[in-house]
C-alpha positions as CSV (number, residue, x, y, z in Angstrom):
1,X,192.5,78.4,181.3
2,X,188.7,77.2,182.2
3,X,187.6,77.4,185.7
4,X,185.9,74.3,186.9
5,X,182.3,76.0,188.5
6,X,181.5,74.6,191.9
7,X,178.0,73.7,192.9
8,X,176.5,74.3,196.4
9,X,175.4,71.3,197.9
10,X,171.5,72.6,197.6
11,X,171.9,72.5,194.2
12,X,173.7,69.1,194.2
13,X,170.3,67.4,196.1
14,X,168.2,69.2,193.5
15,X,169.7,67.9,191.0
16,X,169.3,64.4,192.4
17,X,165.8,64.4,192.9
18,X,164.8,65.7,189.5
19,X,167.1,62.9,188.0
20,X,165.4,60.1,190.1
21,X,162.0,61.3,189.8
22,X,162.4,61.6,185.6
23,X,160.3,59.4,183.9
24,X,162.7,57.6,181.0
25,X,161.6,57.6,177.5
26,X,159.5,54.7,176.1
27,X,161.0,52.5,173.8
28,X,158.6,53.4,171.6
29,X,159.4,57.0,171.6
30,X,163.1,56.3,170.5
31,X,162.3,54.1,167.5
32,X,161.6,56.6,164.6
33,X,158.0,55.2,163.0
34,X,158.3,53.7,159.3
35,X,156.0,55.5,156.7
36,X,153.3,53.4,155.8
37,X,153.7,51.8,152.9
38,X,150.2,52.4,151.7
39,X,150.4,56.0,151.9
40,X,152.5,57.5,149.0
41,X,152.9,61.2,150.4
42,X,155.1,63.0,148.2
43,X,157.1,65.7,150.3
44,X,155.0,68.8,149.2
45,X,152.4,67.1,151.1
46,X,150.3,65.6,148.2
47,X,149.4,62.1,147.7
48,X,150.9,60.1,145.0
49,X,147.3,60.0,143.0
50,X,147.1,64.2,142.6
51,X,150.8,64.0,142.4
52,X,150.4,62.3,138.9
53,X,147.3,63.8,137.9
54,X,149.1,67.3,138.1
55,X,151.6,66.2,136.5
56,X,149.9,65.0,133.5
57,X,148.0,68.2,133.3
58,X,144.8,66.7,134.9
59,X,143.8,68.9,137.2
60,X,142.4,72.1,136.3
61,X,143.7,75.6,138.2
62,X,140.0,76.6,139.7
63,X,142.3,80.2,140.2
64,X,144.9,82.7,138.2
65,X,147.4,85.1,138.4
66,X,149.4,86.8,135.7
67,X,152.6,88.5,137.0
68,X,153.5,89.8,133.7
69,X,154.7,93.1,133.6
70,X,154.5,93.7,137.1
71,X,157.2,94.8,139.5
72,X,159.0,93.1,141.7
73,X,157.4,94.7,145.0
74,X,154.2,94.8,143.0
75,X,153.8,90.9,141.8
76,X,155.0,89.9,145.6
77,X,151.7,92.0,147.4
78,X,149.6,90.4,144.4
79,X,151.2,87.0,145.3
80,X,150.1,87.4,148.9
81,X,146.6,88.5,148.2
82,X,146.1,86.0,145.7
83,X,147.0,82.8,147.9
84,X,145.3,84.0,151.2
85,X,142.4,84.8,149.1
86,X,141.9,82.1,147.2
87,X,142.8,79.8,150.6
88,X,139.9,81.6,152.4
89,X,137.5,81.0,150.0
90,X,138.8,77.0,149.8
91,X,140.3,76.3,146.4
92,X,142.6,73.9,145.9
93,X,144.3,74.6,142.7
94,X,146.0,77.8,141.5
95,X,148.0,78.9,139.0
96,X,150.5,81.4,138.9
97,X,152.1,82.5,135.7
98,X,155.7,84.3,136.0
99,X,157.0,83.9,132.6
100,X,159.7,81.8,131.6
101,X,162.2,85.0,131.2
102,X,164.5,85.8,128.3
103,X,167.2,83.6,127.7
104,X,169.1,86.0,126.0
105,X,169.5,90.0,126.4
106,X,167.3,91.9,124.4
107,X,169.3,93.9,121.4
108,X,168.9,96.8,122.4
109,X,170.5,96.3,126.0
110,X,173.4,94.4,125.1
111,X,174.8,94.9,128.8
112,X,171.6,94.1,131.0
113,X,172.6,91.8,133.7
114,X,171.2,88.5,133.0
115,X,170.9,87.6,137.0
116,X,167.6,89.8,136.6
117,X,165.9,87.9,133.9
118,X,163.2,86.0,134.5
119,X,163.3,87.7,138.2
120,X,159.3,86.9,139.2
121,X,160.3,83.4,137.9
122,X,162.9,82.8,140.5
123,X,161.4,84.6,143.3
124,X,157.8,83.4,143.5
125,X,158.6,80.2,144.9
126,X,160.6,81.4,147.2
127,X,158.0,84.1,148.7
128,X,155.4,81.0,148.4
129,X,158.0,79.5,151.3
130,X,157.6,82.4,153.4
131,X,156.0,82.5,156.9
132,X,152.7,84.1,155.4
133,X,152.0,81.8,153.0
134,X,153.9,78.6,154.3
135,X,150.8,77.5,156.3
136,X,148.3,77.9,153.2
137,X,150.5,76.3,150.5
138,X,150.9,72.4,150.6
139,X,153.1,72.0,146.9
140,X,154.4,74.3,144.2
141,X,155.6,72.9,141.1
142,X,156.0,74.1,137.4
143,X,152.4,73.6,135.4
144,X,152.2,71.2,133.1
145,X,152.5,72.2,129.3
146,X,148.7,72.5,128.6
147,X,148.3,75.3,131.7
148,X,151.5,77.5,130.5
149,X,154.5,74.9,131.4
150,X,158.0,76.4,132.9
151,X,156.4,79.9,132.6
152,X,153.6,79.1,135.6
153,X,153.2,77.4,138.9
154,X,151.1,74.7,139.9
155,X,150.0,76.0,143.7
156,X,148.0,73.5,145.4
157,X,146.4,75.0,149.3
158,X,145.9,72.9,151.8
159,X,142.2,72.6,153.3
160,X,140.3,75.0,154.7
161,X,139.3,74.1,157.9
């Protein structure tokens, strides 16, 4: 059973007030604005032009990181360093080679657990999304073929300003 909660009549004429002296939203404000038709912003935050020109393997990474071999806490504190540093000193386009991961279990461990293969491969992205690197990093997609393919990222930073 729910109580109704009675209000005082101060709080009644407060209320009142407040409500006749708010403004109403502008029409304007309620219609949601149509993307510009001219503009062909992918969601990463590129235009369509770098896009495609990434894509196509274009673009040349001005930066790199090899996470081979390293451990998991290791290639994460690596990760950071690398993107805030290369950020600060205003380049662009970096590449960041995980390693595709086996497919298979090597012979000699016939029981390894294949959720850890390819473990830098899956998590990089994913610490690219975090709060300390969110603001830096405008798009991170695999590389194309010529600059290592499914085994690296394409990073592209967002201007230095």
């Amino acid at each position: 059973m729910t109580r109704k909660r009675s209000v005082s009549e101060e709080e009644r004429k407060l209320f009142e007030t407040a409500y006749k002296e708010a403004t109403p939203l502008a029409p304007a404000l309620l219609v949601k604005k149509q993307p510009d038709s001219r503009s062909r912003k992918t969601p990463g935050g590129l235009n369509g032009r770098t896009a495609e020109r990434l894509k196509r393997g274009e673009i040349d990474p001005q930066a790199r990181l090899d996470l081979h071999g390293m451990t998991e806490s290791a290639a994460h504190r690596a990760l950071i360093t690398f993107v805030q540093g290369a950020w600060s000193r205003g380049l662009r386009l970096v590449i960041v080679v995980t390693g595709k991961g086996a497919k298979e279990p090597a012979p000699d461990e016939p029981f390894s657990m294949d959720s850890r293969r390819g473990i830098l491969k899956t998590l990089a992205p994913r610490w690219l999304s975090e709060p300390e690197l969110a603001g830096l990093v405008a798009d991170v997609r695999p590389a194309h073929r010529s600059h290592g393919g499914a085994g690296a990222l394409y990073v592209y930073l967002r201007k230095n300003r």
